[in-house]
PABAMI-651640 format. One record per residue (C-alpha): residue number from 1; residue in three letters; x negated, y negated, z negated. Coordinates in Angstrom, 3 decimals. Layout:
% residues N
ATOM  nr rest       xx       yy       zz
ATOM NUM  ALA        X        Y        Z
...
END
This chain:
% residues 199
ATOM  nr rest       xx       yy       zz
ATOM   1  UNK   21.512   64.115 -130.446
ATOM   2  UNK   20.020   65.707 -127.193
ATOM   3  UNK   20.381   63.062 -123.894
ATOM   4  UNK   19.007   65.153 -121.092
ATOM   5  UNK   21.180   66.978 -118.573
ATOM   6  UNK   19.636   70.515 -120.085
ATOM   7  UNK   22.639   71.078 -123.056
ATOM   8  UNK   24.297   73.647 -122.683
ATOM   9  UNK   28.373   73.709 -122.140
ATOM  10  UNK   30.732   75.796 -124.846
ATOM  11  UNK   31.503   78.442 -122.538
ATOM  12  UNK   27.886   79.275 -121.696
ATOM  13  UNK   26.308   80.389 -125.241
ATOM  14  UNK   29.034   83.312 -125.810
ATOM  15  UNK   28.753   86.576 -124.088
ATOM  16  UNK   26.524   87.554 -120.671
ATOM  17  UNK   23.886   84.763 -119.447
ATOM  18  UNK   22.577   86.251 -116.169
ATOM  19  UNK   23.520   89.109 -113.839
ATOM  20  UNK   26.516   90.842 -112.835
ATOM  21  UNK   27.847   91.036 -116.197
ATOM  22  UNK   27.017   86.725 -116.059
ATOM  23  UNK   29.491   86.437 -113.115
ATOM  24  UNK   31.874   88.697 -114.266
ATOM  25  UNK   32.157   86.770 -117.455
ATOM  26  UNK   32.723   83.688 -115.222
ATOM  27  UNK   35.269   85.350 -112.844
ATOM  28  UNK   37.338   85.659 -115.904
ATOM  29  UNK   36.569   82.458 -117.232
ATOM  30  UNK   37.681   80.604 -114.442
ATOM  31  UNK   40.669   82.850 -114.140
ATOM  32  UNK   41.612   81.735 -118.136
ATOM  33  UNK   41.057   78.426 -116.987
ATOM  34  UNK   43.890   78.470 -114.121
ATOM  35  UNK   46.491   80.216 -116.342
ATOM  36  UNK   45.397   77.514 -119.325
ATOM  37  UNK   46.029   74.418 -117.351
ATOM  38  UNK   49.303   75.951 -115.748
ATOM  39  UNK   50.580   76.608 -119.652
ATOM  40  UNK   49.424   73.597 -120.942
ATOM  41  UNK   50.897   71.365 -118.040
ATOM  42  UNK   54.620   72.883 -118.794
ATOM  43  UNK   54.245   72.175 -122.502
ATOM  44  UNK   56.264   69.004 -123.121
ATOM  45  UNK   56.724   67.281 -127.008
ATOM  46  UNK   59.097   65.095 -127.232
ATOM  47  UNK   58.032   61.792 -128.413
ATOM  48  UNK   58.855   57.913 -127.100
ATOM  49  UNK   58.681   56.714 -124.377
ATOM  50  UNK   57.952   59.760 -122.419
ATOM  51  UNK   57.073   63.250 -124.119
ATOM  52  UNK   53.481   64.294 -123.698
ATOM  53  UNK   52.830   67.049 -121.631
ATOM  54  UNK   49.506   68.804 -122.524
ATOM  55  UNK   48.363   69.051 -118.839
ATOM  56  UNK   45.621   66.404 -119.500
ATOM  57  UNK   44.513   67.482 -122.599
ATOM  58  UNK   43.606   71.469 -120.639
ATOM  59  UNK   42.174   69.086 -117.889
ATOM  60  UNK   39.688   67.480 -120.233
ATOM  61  UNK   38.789   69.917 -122.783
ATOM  62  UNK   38.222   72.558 -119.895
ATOM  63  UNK   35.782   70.428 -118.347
ATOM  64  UNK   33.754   69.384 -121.731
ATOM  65  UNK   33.703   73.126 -122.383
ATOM  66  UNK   33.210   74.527 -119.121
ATOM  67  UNK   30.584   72.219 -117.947
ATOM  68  UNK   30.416   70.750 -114.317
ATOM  69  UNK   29.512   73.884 -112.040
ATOM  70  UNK   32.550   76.332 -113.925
ATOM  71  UNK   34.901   73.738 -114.712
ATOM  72  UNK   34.895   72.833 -110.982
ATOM  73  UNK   35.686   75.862 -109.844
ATOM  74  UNK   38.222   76.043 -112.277
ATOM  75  UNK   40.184   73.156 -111.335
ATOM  76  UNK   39.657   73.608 -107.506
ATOM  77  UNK   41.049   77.074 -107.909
ATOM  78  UNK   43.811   75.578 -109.983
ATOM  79  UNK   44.629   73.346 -107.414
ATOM  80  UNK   44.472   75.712 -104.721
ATOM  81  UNK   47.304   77.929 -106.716
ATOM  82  UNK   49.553   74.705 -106.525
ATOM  83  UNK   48.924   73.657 -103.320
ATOM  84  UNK   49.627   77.935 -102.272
ATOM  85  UNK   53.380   76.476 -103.648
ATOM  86  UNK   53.172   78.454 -107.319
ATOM  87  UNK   54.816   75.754 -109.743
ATOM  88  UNK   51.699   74.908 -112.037
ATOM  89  UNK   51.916   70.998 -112.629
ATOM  90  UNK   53.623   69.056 -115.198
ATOM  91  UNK   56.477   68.037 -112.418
ATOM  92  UNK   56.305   71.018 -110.156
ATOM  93  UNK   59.577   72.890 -110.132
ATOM  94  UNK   61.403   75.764 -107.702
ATOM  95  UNK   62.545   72.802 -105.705
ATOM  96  UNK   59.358   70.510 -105.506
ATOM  97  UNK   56.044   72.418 -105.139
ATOM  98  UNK   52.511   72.923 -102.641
ATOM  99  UNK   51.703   70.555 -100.675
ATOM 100  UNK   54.561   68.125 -100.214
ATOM 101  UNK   54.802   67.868 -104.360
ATOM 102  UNK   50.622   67.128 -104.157
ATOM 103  UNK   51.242   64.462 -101.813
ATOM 104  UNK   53.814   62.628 -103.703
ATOM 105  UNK   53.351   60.160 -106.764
ATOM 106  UNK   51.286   62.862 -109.016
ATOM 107  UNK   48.452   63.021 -105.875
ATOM 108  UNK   46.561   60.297 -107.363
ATOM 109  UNK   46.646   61.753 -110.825
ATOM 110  UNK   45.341   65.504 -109.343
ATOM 111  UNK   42.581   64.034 -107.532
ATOM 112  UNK   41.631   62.237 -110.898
ATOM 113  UNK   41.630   65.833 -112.487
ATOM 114  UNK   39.251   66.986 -110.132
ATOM 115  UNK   36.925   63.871 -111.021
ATOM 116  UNK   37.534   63.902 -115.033
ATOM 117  UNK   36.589   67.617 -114.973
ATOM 118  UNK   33.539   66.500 -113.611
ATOM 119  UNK   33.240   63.861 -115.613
ATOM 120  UNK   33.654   66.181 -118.912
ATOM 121  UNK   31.501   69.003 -117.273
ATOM 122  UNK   28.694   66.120 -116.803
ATOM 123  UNK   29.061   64.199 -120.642
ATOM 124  UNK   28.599   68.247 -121.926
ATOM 125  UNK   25.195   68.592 -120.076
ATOM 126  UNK   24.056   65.419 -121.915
ATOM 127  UNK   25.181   66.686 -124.985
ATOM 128  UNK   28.503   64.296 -125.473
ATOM 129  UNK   30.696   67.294 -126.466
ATOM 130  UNK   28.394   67.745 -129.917
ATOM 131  UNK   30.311   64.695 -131.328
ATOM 132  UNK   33.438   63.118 -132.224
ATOM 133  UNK   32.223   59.248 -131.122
ATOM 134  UNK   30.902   60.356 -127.966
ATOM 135  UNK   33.262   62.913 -127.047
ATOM 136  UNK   35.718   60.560 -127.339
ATOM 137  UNK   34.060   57.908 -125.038
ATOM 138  UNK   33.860   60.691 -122.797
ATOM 139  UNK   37.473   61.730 -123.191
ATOM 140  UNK   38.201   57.614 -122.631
ATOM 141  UNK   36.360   57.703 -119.390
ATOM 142  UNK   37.896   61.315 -118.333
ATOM 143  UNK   41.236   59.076 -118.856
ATOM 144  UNK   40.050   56.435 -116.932
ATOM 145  UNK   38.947   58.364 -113.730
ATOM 146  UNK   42.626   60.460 -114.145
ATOM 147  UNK   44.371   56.689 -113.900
ATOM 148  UNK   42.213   55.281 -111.746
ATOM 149  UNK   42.963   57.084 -108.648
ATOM 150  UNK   46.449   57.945 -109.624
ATOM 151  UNK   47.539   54.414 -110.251
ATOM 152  UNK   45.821   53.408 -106.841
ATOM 153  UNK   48.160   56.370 -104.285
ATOM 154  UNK   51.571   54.881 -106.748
ATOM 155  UNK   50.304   51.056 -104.975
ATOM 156  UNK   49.684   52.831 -101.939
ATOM 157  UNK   52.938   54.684 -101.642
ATOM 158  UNK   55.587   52.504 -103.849
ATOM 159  UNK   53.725   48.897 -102.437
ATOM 160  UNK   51.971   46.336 -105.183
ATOM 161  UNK   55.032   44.474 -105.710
ATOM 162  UNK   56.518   47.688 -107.936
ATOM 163  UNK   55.648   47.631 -111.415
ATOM 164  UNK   53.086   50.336 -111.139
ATOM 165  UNK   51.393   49.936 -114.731
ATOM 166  UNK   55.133   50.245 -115.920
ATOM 167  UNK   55.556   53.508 -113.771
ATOM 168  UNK   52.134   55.384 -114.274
ATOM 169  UNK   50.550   53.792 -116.957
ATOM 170  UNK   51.669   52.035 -120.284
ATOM 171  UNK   55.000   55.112 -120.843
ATOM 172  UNK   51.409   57.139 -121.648
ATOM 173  UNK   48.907   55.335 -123.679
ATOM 174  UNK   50.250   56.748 -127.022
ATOM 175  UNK   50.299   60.035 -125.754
ATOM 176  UNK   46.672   60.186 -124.446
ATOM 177  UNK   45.063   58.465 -127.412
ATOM 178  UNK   46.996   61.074 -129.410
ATOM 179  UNK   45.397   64.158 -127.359
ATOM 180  UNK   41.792   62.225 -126.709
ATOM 181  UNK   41.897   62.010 -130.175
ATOM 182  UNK   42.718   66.149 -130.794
ATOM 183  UNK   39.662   66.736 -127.849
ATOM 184  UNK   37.608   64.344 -129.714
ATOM 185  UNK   37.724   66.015 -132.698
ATOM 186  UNK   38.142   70.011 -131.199
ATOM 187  UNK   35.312   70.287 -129.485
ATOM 188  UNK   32.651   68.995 -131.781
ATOM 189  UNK   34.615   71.544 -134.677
ATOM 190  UNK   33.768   74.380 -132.844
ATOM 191  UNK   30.361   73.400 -131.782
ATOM 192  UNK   29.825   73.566 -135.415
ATOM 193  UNK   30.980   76.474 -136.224
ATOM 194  UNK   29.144   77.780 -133.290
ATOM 195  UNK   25.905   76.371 -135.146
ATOM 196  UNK   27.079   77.671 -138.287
ATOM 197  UNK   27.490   80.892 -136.655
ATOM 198  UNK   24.047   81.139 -135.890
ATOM 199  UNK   22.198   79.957 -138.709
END
């Protein structure tokens, strides 16, 4: 498996790679990206504790396919459609949306979108995406820089002496091993068919 930074991401071996047609083709790909993450962060299955929402899952898998330069601009331009007060997160509703939702107890958790996006976007360049082991460490550190951050603004608006792990943490183990597990397998499927594709 290739290590350098040089691999390229899912979205950049179909269709246009330089020119106008190039941007255009990323224009809309971005664009995809926004409505993706909006669907996928209202999708809810029930399961215990908590259902899983599928708002992580988009997060991840749009960064690992994206790469870092597109899925960036993907998931600043999805955060700039929430914070313009359109309800696009998991908890966003008519009542609780833009900037005052952003800056509540799911703050954290966006900023550690914009990082695991990055994260994903990075791990693709080095090739990570073209299996399921190391797709799946990247997927576990994607998770980790989503609860990193998001754990650290619940401390820093709720106070340390809350359970915070019991708030914004264990209620969603299950349901992230469940969907790293999905990425982890996803992503390398496709690359293969990609490969297949072209042999």
């Amino acid at each position: 498996m290739a290590m350098t930074m040089n691999n390229p991401a899912l979205a950049e071996v179909f269709g246009p790679t330089e020119g106008t047609a190039l941007r255009i083709k990323q224009v809309v790909m971005v664009l995809l990206g926004i409505v993706l993450l909006a669907v996928a962060a209202k999708v809810s299955i029930p399961m215990l504790p908590v259902p899983i929402t599928m708002g992580t899952f988009a997060v991840l898998t749009v960064g690992a396919a994206y790469g870092p330069r597109l899925g960036m601009a993907t998931i600043l331009g999805y955060m700039i459609v929430g914070l313009a007060g359109f309800d696009v997160f998991a908890g966003s509703s008519a009542e609780a949306f833009g900037f005052e939702y952003m800056m509540g107890s799911t703050g954290g958790y966006l900023v550690g979108y914009v990082l695991a996006t990055l994260a994903l976007g990075f791990a693709a360049r080095k090739g990570w995406d073209r299996s399921i082991g190391t797709m799946a460490l990247a997927m576990l550190v994607g998770n980790a820089l989503i609860y990193i951050p998001g754990l650290l603004w619940l401390g820093s608006l709720y106070g340390w002496d809350e359970p915070i792990l019991q708030w914004g943490f264990t209620p969603f183990i299950v349901g992230d091993f469940l969907k790293l597990g999905l990425a982890a397998l996803l992503v390398p499927a496709i690359w293969k068919l990609v490969g297949e594709a072209r042999s």
